[in-house]
C-alpha positions in Angstrom: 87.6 194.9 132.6 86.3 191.7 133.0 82.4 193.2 133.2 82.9 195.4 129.9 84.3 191.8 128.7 81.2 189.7 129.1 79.1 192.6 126.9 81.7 192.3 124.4 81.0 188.4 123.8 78.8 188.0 121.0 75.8 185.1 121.9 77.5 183.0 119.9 81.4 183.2 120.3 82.7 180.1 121.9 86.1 182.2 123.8 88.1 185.1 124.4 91.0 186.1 126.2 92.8 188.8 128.0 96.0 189.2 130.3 95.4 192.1 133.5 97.8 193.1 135.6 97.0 193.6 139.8 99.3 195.0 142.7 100.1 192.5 145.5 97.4 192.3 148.2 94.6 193.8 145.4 90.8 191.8 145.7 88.5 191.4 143.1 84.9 191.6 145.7 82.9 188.5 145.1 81.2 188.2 141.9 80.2 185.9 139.1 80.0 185.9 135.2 77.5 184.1 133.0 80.0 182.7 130.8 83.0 179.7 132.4 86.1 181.8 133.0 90.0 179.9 133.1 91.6 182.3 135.4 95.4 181.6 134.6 98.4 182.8 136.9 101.1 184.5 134.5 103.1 186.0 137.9 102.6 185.7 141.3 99.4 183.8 143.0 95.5 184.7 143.6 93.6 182.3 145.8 90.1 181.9 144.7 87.5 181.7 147.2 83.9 180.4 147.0 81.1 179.1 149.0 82.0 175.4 148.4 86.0 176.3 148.9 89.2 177.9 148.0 91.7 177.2 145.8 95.1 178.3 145.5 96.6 178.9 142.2 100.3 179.6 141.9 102.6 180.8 138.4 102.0 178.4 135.0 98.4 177.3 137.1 94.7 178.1 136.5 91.8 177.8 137.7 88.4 176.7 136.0 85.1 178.4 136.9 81.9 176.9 135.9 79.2 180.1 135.0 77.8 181.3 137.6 80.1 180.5 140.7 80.3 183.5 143.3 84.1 184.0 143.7 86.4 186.4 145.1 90.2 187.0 144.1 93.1 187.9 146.1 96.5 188.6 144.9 99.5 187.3 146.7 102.6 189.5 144.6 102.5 191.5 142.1 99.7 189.1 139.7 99.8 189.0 136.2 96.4 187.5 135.4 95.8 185.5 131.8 92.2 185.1 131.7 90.0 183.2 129.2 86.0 183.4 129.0 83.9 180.9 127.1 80.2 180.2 126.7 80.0 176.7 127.5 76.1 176.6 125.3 78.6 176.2 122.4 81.8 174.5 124.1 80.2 170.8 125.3 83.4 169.5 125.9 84.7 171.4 128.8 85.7 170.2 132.3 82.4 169.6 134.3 83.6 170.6 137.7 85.7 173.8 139.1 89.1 172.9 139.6 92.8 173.9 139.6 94.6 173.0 136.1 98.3 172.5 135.0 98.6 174.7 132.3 100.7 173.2 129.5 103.1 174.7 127.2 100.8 174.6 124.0 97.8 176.1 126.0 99.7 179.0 127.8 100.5 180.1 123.5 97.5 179.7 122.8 96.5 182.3 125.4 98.8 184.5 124.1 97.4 184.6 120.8 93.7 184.6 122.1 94.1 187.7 123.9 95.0 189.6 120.5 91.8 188.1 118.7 88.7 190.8 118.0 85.2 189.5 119.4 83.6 189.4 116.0 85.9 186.8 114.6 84.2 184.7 111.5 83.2 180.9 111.9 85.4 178.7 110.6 88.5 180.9 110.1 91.9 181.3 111.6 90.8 182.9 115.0 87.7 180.5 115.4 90.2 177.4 114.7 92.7 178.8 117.2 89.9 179.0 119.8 88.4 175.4 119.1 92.3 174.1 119.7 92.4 176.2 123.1 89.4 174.6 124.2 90.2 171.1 122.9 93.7 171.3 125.3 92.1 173.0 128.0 89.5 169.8 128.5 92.9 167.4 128.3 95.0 169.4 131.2 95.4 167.4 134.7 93.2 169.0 137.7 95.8 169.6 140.3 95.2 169.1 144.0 95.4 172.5 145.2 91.5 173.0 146.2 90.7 173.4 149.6 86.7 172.0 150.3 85.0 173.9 152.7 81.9 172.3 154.8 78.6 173.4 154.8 77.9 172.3 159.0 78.1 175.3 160.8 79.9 174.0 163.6 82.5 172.3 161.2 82.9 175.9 159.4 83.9 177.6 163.1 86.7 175.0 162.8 88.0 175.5 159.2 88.3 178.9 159.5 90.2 179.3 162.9 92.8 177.2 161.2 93.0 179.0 157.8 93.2 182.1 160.0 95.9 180.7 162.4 96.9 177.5 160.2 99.8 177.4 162.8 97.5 176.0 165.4 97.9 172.9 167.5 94.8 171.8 168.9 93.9 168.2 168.6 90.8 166.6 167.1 89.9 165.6 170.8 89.7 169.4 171.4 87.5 170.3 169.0 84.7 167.2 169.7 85.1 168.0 173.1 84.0 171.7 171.8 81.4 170.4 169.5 80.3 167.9 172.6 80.5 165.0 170.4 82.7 162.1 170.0 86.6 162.1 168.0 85.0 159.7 165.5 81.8 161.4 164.9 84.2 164.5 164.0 85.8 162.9 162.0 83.2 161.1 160.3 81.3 164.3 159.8 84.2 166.3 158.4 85.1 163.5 156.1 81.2 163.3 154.4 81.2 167.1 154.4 84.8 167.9 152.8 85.9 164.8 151.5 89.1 164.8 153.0 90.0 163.6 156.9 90.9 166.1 159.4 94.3 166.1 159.6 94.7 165.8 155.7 92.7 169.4 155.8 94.6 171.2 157.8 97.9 170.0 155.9 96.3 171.2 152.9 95.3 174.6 154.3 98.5 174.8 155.8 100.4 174.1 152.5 98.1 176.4 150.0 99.1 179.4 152.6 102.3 178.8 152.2 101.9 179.5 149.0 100.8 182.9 149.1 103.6 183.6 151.6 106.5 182.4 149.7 105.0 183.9 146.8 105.6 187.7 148.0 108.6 186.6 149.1 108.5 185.5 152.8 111.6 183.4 154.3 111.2 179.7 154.0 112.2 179.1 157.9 109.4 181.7 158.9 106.8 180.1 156.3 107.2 176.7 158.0 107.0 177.7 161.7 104.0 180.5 161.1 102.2 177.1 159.5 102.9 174.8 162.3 105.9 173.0 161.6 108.8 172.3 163.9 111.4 172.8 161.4 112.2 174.3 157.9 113.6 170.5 156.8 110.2 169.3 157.9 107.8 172.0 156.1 110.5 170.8 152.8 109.7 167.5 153.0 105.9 167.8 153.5 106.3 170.3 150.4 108.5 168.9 148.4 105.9 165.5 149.0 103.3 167.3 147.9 104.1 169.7 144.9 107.4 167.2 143.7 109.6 170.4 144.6 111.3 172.2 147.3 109.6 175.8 148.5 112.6 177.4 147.2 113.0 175.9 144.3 109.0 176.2 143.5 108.9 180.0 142.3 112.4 179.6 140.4 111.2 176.4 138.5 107.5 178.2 137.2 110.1 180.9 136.4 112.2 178.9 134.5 109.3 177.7 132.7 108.1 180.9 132.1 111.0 182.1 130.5 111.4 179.1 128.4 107.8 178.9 126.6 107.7 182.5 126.2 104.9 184.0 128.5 102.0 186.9 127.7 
């Protein structure tokens, strides 16, 4: 749908919408579009993965793809996917970088009314200024922190994805120096110029955006914590609830909430 999409959009059309709906577990094979694609999370939660990283992005969320990024999708739940592509040759004003967006109440409606409008809509009409206003609010939302940088070293990626495979793993930064044969802080020097982030802060982010996609098909909170290294369920709570302002359990029921409220696609 998405390919029969981007033939639709006429050269000079600055957006259009449309809402698809995915089976938990379905992946969207690595590909990229021409035009910049907000990918927004209706129901359920897809994570996004792309050479420079992942990002998680869970209900009343989305994520923004500059053209031409290679990315994959994977569902986590049954997905309902509102997605919105836009020829940024016409749209100067849009976020510069990928990234993870709160989506507010004004621009989730004006989703909803996108996906209804034709792709030969007339300059300067209703469905032209309905688009402008989507794209005005999409450049004000807040970039959330719910990306997850992968390095480019090598030796560095052996590490990153051991623990996004088993993010429950305990072995110390002196482990993995003494398996890269170089020194704690070189490690950590090198990880921090490559990823932006210190080791330890990495793996509580990787840890933390696969918890997402567990709880999000409807894992057990206790099981979430201790599969993603945690000693206890109050201790995975706290770390959450430090991170996302909310407890795991009440993280689903609250973008539900706000779901029902504002009336979604």
């Amino acid at each position: 749908m998405q390919a029969d999409f981007q033939k639709l959009l006429p050269v000079n059309a600055r957006a259009m919408a449309m809402s698809i709906d995915y089976e938990h577990g379905h992946v969207i094979s690595v590909h990229r579009h021409a035009h910049a694609q907000l990918i927004y999370a209706i129901q359920g939660v897809m994570t996004i993965a792309t050479p420079a990283g992942r990002w998680v992005v869970p209900p009343t969320r989305g994520v923004w793809l500059r053209p031409g990024v290679e990315h994959q999708i994977r569902m986590s739940g049954a997905v309902r996917m509102g997605t919105v592509f836009i020829n940024c040759a016409n749209s100067p004003i849009l976020p510069r970088h990928s990234c993870v967006l709160g989506i507010s109440p004004l621009l989730r409606q004006l989703i909803v009314a996108a996906v209804d409008i034709a792709p030969d809509f007339a300059d300067g009409g209703r469905d032209w200024h309905l688009l402008q206003l989507l794209l005005h609010e999409l450049d004000s939302l807040p970039v959330l922190p719910l990306h997850l940088p992968l390095p480019q070293d090598a030796r560095l990626q052996g590490i990153c994805e051991r623990l996004m495979e088993e993010p429950g793993e305990q072995l110390t930064v002196a482990h993995w120096a003494a398996q890269l044969s170089i020194t704690e802080r070189s490690l950590h020097r090198l990880f921090h110029k490559q990823t932006g982030m210190r080791f330890g802060q990495w793996r509580q982010q990787a840890r933390l955006l696969r918890a997402l996609e567990q709880l999000a098909h409807g894992a057990k909170v206790i099981d979430v914590a201790l599969d993603n290294g945690y000693t206890s369920q109050s201790a995975f709570t706290a770390m959450f609830r430090k991170h996302f302002g909310t407890t795991p359990s009440d993280f689903y029921r609250d973008s539900a909430t706000v779901l029902k409220k504002n009336s979604a696609i």
